[in-house]
C-alpha positions in Angstrom: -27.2 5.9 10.4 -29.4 3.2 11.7 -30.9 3.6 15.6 -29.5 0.1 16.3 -27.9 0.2 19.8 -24.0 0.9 20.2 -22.2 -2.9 19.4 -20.4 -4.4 22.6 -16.9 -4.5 21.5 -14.2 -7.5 22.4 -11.3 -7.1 24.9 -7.9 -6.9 23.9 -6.4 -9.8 23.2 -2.6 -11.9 23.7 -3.1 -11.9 19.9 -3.5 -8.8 19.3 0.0 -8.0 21.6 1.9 -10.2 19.7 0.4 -8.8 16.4 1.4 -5.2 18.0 5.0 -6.0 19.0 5.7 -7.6 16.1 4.2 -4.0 13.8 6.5 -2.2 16.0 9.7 -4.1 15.9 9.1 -3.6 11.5 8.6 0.1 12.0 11.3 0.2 14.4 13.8 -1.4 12.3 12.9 0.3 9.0 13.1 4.2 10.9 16.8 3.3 11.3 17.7 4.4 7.9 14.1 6.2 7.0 14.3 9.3 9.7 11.4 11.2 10.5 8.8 10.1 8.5 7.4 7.7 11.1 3.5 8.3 9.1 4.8 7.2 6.2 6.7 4.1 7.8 3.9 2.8 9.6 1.4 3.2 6.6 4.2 1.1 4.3 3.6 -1.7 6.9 -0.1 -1.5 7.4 -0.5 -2.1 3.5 2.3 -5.0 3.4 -0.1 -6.9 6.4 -3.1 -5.7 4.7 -2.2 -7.9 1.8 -2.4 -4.3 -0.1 0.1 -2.4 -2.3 1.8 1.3 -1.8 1.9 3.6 -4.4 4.7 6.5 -3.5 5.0 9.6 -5.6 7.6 11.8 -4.8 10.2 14.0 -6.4 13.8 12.3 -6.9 16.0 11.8 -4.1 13.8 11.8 -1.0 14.0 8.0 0.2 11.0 6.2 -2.0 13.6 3.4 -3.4 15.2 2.9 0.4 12.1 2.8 2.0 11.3 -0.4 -0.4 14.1 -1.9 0.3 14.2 -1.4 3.9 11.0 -3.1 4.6 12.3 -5.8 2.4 14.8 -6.6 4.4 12.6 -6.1 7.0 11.6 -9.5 6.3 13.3 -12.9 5.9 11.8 -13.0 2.4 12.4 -12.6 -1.4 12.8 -9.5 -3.1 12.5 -8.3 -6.4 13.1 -4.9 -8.6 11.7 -3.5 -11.8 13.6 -0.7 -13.0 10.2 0.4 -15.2 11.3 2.2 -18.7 9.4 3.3 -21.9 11.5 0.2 -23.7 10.4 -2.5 -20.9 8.2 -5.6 -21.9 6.0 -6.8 -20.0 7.4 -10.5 -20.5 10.5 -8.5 -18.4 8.0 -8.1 -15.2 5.9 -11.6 -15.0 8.4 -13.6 -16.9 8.7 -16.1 -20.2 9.1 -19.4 -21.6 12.2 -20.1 -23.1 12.8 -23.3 -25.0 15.1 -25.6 -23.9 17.0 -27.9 -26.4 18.2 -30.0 -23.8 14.3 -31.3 -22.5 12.8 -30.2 -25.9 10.4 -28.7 -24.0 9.4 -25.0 -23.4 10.4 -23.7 -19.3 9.2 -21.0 -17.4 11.7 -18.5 -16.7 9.7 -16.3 -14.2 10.5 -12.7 -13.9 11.3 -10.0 -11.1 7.7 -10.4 -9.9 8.2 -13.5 -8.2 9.1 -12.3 -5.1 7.1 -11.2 -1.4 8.5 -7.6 -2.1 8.5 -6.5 -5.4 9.9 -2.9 -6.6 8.3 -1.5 -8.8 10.5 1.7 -9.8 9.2 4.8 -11.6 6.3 2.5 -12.8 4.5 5.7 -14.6 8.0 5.5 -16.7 7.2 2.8 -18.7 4.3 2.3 -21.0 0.4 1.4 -20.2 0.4 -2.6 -21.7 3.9 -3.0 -19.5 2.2 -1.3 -16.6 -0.7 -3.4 -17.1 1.5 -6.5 -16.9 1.0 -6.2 -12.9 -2.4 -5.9 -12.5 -2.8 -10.0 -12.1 -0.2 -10.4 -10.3 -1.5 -7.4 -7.6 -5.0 -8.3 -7.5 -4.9 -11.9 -7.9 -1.4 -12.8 -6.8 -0.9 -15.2 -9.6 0.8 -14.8 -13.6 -0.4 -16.6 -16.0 1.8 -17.0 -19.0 1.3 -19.4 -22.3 -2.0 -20.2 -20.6 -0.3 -21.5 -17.7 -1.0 -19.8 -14.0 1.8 -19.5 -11.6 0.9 -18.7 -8.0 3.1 -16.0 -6.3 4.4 -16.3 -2.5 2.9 -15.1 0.2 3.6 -12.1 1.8 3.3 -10.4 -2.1 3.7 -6.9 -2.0 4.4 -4.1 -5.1 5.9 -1.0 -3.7 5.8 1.4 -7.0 7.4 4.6 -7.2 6.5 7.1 -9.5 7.6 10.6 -9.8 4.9 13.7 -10.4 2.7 13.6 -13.4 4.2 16.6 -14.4 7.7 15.8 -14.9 9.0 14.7 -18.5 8.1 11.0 -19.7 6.0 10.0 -17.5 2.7 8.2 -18.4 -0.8 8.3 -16.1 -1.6 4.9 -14.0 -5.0 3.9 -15.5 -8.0 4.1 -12.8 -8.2 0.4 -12.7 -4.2 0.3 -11.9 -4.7 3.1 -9.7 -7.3 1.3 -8.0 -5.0 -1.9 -7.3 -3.1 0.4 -4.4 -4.3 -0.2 -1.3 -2.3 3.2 -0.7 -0.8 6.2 -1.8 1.5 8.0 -0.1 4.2 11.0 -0.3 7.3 11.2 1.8 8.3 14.8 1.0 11.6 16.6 2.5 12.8 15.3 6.0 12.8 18.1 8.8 16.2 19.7 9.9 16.8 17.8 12.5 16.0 14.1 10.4 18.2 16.1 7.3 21.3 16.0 9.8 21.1 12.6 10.7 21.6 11.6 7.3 24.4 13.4 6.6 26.1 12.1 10.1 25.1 8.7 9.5 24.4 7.8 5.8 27.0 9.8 4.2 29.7 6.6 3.2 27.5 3.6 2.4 24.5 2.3 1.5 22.2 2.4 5.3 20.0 -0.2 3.9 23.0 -2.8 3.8 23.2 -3.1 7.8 18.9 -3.9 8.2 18.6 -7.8 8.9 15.3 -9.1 9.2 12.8 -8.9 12.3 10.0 -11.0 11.3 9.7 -14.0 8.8 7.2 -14.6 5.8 5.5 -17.0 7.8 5.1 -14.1 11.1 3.4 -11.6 8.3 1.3 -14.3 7.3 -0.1 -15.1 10.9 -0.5 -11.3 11.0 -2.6 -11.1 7.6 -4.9 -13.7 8.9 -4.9 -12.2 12.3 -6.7 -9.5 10.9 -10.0 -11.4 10.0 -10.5 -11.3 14.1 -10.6 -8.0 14.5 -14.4 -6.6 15.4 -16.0 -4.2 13.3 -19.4 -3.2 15.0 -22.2 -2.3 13.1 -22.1 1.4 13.3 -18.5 1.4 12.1 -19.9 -0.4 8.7 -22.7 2.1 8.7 -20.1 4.8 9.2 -18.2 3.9 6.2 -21.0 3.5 3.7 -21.9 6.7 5.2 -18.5 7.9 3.5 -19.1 5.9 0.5 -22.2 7.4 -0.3 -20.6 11.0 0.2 -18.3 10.5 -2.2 -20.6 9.3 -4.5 -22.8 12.5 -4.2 -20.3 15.2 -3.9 -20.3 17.8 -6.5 -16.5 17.6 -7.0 -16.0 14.2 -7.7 -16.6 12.6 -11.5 -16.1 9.0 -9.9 -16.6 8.1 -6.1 -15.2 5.1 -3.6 -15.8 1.8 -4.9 -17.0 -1.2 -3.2 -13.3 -2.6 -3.5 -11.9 1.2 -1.7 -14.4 0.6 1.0 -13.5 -3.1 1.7 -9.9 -2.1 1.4 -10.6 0.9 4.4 -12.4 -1.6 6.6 -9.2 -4.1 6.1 -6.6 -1.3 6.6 -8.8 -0.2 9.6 -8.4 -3.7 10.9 -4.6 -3.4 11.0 -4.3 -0.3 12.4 -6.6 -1.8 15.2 -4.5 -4.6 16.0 -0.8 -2.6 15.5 -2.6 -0.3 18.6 -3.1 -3.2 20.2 -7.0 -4.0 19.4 -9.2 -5.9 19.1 -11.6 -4.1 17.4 -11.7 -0.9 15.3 -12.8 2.4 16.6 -13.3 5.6 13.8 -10.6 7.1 14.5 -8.8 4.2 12.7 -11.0 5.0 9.8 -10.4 8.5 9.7 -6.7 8.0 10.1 -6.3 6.0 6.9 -9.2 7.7 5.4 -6.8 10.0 3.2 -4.0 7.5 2.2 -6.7 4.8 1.1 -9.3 6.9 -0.8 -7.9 9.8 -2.2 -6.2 8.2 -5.8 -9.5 6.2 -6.1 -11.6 9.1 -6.8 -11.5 11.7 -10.0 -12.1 15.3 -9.4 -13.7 17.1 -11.8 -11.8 19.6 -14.3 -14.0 22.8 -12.5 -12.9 21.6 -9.0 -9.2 21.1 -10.4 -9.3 24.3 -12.1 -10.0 26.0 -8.9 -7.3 24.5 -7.0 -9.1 21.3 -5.2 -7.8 18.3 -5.0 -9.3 14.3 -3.6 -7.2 15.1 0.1 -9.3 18.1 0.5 -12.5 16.5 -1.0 -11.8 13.3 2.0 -11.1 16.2 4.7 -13.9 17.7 3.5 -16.5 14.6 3.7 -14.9 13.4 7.2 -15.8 16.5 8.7 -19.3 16.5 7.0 -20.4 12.8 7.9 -21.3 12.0 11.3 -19.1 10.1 13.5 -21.0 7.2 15.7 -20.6 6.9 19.2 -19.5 3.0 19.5 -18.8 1.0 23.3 
């Protein structure tokens, strides 16, 4: 850390309350048919005004499809799903040009990626050229097809699902795929209490089918670019390459953060700012997104796997390690 004296930061802002009510009024709406996983909720949101995408690995069964789909319907946009199989081409994901005898020319037929929320189900199902069919569309937000590039609307967000490595017929997400997620997140078993509420209400249709949406396309996209206003002193940018560099170093890790991972924890540090109703980021925003953002980037090494030690630990590990500055 450099001796350069503590960064005044900015005042709260009308911006950031609107920013805030609107981040709650998404979460709100979404926990009515995702109960008791309000972490998980919130992070889902983060990543969609972040301009990121959510990786979720789970076992069957516990909520990765409705979550999705309620924060699609969340907002008054598009949606789109890919049910990802070991026979699905990637042609079936951006889309194709068909000839038409009519014209005599060849159209663009696009494909279930051309929407502002895009699921992406069981994604490690299908094969690597298939799964790299998204990487355009995630990082740049366009498809090029035939030579041709199509832009994608804005908000575009892919909301992949994938179930443990270790079930059958499932095929690792290359690092450079991997690294395309602004997060990944588990929502493991609800408590009791969130268990019963399901059964109460969600027994005889589909809960999902009731959401309406909250906030427009155009209200995330005054969000997104809300974001670029929220103050990050000095010490909070020393801070992270502080964790950078820790990654980089420790003895347990074959690959560390990545200029991308850090620019994607100072962004998702932003939005956490302004959803608490902020103008500028403190570290506990950092710390709080800390494990969702960074963990799938980095690759442990086979001694530290062997001995039971996985990247959540390795981040706990380095956040208690690295000196937290004092900023106000």
């Amino acid at each position: 850390m450099t001796g350069t004296p503590p960064t005044a930061r900015p005042e709260a802002t009308p911006r950031t309350d609107t920013f805030s009510s609107r981040f709650a009024a998404i979460v709100s709406n979404i926990e009515r048919v995702i109960r008791g996983k309000h972490d998980v909720v919130q992070l889902a949101v983060l990543a969609m005004i972040a301009e990121g995408h959510v990786l979720l690995e789970d076992s069957p069964g516990l909520g990765k499809t409705t979550l999705a789909k309620a924060l699609s319907r969340s907002v008054d946009g598009s949606s789109g799903r890919i049910q990802f199989t070991p026979d699905l081409l990637p042609a079936d994901v951006v889309g194709t040009s068909i000839w038409n005898r009519g014209s005599g020319e060849f159209e663009f037929r696009p494909g279930a990626v051309f929407a502002n929320i895009v699921l992406a189900d069981e994604i490690n199902r299908a094969s690597p050229k298939t799964q790299a069919a998204l990487l355009e569309a995630m990082a740049e937000r366009t498809v090029t097809v035939d030579r041709t590039t199509h832009q994608l609307a804005a908000p575009f967000m892919v909301i992949a699902t994938q179930n443990p490595l270790d079930h059958e017929g499932t095929y690792p997400l290359p690092e450079s795929q991997l690294d395309r997620f602004l997060m990944k997140v588990s929502l493991g078993y609800p408590n009791r209490e969130a268990e019963f509420e399901i059964l109460d209400q969600h027994g005889e249709a589909d809960p999902v089918s009731s959401l309406g949406p909250v906030v427009s396309p155009a209200d995330v996209s005054m969000m997104t670019n809300a974001l670029a206003s929220v103050h990050v002193a000095a010490e909070l940018k020393h801070y992270l390459l502080d964790l950078a560099a820790a990654t980089r170093k420790h003895p347990a890790l074959r690959l560390g953060l990545s200029p991308r991972g850090l620019l994607s924890l100072q962004r998702a540090a932003r939005c956490l700012a302004a959803a608490s109703g902020r103008a500028y980021v403190v570290p506990d925003d950092v710390k709080a997104l800390a494990r969702p953002v960074l963990s799938h980037r980095m690759l442990v090494t086979p001694e530290a796997l062997l001995a039971g030690t996985g990247p959540g630990a390795i981040v706990d590990e380095i956040l208690g390690s690295v000196p937290v500055p004092t900023v106000g």
